[in-house]
N, C-alpha and C positions, 0 to 999 in steps of 0.2 A: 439640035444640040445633043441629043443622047445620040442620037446615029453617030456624032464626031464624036464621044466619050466610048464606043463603043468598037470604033474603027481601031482608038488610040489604045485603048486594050489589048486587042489584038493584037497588036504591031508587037507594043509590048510583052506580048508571053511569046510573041513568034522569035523574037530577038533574045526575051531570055532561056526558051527550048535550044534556042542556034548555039548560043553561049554555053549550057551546059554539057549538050553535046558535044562540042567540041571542047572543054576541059574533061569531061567523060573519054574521049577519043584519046586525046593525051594520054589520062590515065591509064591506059588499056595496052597503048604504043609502051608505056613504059614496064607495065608489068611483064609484056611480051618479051621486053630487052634482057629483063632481071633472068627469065626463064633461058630464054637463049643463052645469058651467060650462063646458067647454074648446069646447064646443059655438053656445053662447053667442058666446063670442070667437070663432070663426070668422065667423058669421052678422055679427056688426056688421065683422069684415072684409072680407067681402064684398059687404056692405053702403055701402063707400067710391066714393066720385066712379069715374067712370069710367077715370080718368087713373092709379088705384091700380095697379100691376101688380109683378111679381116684375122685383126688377132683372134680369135677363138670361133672350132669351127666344130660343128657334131652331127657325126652321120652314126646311118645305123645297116646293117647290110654291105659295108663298104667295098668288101673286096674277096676274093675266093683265091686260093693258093693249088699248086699240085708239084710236087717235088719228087726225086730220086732219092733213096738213102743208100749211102757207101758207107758199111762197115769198116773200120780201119781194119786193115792186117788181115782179113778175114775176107777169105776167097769160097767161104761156104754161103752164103747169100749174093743170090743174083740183083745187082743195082738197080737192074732194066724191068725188073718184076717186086722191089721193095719199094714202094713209096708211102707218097706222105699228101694225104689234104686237109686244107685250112679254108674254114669257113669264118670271117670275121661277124660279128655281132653287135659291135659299138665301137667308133673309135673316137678319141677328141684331140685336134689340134691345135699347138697358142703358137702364136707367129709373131716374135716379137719384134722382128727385123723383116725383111723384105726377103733375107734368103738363110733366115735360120728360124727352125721349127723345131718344137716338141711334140711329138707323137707318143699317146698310150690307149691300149683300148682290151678287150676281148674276147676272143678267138676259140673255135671248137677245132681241134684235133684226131683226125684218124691215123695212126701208122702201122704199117705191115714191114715186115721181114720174111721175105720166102726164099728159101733153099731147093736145090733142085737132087742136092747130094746124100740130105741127112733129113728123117724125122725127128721130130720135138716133141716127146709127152714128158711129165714132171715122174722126180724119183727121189725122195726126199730134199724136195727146193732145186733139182738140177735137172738141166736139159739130159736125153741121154738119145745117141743113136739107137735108130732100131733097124732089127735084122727085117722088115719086110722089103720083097723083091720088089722092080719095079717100078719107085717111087715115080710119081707122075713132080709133085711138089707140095712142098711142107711151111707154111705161112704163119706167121708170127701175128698174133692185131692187139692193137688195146686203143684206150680212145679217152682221149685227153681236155682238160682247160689249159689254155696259157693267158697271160696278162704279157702282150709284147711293149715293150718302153724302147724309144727309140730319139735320137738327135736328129733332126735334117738337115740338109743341104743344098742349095737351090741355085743351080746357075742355069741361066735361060730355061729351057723347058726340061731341063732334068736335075734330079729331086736322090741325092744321096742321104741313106740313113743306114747307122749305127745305134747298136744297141743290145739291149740284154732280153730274153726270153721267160719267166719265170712258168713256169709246168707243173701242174699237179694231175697224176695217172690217177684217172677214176675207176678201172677195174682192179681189184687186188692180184689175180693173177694174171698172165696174158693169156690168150685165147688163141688155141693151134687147130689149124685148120686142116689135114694132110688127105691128098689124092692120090691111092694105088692100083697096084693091078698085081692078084694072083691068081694063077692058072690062064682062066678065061674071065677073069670077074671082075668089075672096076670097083673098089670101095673109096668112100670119104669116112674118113675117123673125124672127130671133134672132142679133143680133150683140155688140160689145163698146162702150160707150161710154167714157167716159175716164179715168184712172188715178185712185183714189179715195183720199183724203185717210186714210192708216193710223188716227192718233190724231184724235180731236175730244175738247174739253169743252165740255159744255153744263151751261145752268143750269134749277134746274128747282123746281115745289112744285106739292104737291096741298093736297086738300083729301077729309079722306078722314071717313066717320061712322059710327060704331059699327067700327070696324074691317071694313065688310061692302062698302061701294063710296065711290065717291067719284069725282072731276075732276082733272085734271092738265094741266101747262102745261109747256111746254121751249121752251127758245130758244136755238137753235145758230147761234153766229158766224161759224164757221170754214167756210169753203167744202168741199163734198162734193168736187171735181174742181179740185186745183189750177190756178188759172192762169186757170180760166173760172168767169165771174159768172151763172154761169145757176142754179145750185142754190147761192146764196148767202146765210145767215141766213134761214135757215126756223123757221117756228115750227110748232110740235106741239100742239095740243089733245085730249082724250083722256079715257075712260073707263077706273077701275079697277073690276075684280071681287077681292074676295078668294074664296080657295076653302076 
């Protein structure tokens, strides 16, 4: 009698281990599905236009710049030896649509102005030619903040922005840097040229693809050295890398 109480035991946990198991299996089958869909839904998410992104985004390091400056009017500075680097430091963008962007962030600034024609030392607040022979070239530098604010635009993988530059010059004078030659002797001078304009705003838009490089343009109004037209509405052409 207990051998049969003991057989019927068994039967019975083996039939209800089968039974669990298998509503266990189920449960497992179905969790599987939920994930394959949820999986699913990712993939055609990320599968959206290029312009799809998470409204709000924050990098740090984003991007590094190198430009040309063209003085207006002004055939005394060479374009092919004045430029311009931009090192960004923070930027954040809110993406409130799939293909329109605000962008604000930033930016450190170096820019030079060299002449191959004329030296630059300061003469009460004024640039002045100098009679030494020779010039090798005569370099303009100061070295800047900007906060760049910008609108974007986003069709397939390329990313239009407009927008305004706001600048504040951290050196009070600019800083000249001039290479000559008299007799037999090559000298470098390093003096101060003239009081530099604190605030500028400039206007500005790239033209940037895949978020990876891109073109940019700037057009600064406002004079570098109050009072003198010599470094007047320059413009800036320019290469972005993002990193």
């Amino acid at each position: 009698m207990k051998k049969t109480i003991i057989i019927i035991a068994a039967l019975l946990s083996i039939s209800s281990a089968a039974a669990y198991a298998q509503e266990d299996n189920k449960d497992t089958k179905e969790l599987l599905k939920r994930i394959e869909e949820m999986e699913v839904k990712v993939k055609k998410h990320k599968s959206l236009s290029f312009g799809q992104k998470p409204f709000s985004e924050f990098s740090m390091l984003s991007y590094s710049g190198y430009g040309f400056n063209f003085v207006k009017g002004s055939e005394t500075f060479n374009p092919w030896l004045s430029r311009e680097i931009v090192q960004n430091v923070f930027e954040v963008n809110l993406h409130p649509t799939g293909w329109l962007s605000f962008n604000a962030g930033f930016d450190l600034k170096w820019n030079k102005f060299t002449s191959k024609e004329k030296i630059f030392d300061i003469d009460g607040g004024k640039f002045v030619p100098s009679v030494m022979p020779k010039l090798e070239k005569s370099t303009i530098r100061t070295f800047s903040l900007a906060v760049p604010a910008s609108m974007g635009f986003s069709i397939g993988k390329f990313e239009l922005r407009l927008g305004v530059e706001g600048v504040k010059n951290i050196n009070k004078y600019t800083s000249v840097r001039s290479k000559y030659s008299a007799g037999n002797s090559d000298y470098t001078r390093k003096t101060k040229g003239g009081e530099v304009e604190r605030y500028q705003l400039n206007y500005q838009g790239s033209l940037l693809f895949n978020k990876e490089i891109g073109i940019y343009y700037k057009y600064c109004p406002k004079q570098l050295v109050p009072g003198n037209d010599m470094i007047k509405q320059y413009q800036t052409i320019g290469i972005i890398a993002f990193l």
